[in-house]
C-alpha positions in Angstrom: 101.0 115.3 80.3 103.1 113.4 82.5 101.9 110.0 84.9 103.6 109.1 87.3 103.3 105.9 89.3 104.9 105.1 92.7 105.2 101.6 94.4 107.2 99.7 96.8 106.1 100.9 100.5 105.5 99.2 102.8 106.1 97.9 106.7 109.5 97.3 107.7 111.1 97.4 111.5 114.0 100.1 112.6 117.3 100.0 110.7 116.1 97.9 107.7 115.3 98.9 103.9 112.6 99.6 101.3 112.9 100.7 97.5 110.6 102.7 96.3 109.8 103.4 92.8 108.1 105.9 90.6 106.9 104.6 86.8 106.7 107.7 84.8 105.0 108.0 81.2 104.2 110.3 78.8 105.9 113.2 77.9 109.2 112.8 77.1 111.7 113.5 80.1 114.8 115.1 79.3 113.9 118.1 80.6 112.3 116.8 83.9 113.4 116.6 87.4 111.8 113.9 89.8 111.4 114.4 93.2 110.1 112.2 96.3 108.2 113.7 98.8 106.7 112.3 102.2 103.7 113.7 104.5 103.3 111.6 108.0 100.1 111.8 109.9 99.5 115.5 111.6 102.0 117.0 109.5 103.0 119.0 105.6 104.5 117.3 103.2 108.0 117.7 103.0 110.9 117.4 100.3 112.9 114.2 100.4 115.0 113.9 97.4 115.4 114.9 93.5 116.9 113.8 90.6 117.2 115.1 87.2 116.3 112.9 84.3 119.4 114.4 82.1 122.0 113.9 84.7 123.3 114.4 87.9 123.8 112.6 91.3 121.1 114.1 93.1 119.5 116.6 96.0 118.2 115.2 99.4 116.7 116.8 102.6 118.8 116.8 105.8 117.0 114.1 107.6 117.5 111.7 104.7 121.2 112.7 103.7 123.4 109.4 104.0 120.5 107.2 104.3 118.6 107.7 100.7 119.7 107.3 97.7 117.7 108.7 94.1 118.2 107.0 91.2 117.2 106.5 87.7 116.9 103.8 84.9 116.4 106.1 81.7 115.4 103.0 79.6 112.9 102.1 82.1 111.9 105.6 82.7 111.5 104.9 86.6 113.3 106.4 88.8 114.2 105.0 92.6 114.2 105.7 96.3 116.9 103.0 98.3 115.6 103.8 101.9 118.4 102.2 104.3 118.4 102.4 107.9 115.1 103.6 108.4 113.5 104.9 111.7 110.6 105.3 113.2 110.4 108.7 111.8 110.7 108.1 108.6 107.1 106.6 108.6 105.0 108.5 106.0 102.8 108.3 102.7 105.6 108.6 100.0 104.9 110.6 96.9 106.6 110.7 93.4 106.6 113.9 91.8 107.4 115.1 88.4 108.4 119.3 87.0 110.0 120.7 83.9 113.6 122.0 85.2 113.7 125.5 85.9 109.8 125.1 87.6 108.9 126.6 91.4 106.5 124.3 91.9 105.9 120.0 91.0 103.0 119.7 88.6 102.7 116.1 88.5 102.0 113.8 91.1 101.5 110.1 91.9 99.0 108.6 94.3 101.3 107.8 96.9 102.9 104.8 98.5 102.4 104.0 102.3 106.2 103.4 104.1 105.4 102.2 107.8 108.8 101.6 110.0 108.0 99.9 113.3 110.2 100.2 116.4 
């Protein structure tokens, strides 16, 4: 099993910045890619960003591309979402997410963060 913990939202105005981050525990993570999703009121969930534990620079969604950055601190087994220049539109409960590479689907989830960006 796998826990994952996400923190850091909260209510910021237009153009400014939030980190979020995701605690995980348990199984070991080599093997493991993070991911950050978001849902806003009304609408699905949507992908945001990944990051493998073993290595790499990251994936991001099109909306978030130049703005987000993923990263991770292996000793502190957390991994982080640098929000910068945020908009309106980026308001949204964030969620950290955890699968074994090579997965379809996320099989571990945190409870969720709330990121509010006022205009």
């Amino acid at each position: 099993q796998v826990q994952v913990v996400a923190s850091g939202g909260g209510l910021v105005q237009a153009g400014g910045s939030l980190r979020l981050s995701c605690a995980a525990s348990g199984r070991t993570f080599s093997t493991y890619l993070m991911g950050w999703f978001r849902q806003a009121p009304g609408k699905e969930r949507e992908f945001v960003a990944a990051i493998r534990w073993s290595g790499g620079s990251g994936s991001y969604a099109d909306s978030v591309k130049g703005r987000f950055t993923i990263s991770r601190d292996n000793a502190k087994n957390t991994v982080y979402l640098q929000m910068n220049s945020l908009k309106p539109e980026d308001t949204a409960v964030y969620y950290c997410a955890a699968k074994l590479v090579g997965r379809l689907d996320y099989d571990y989830w945190g409870q969720g963060t709330q990121v509010t960006v006022s205009s």
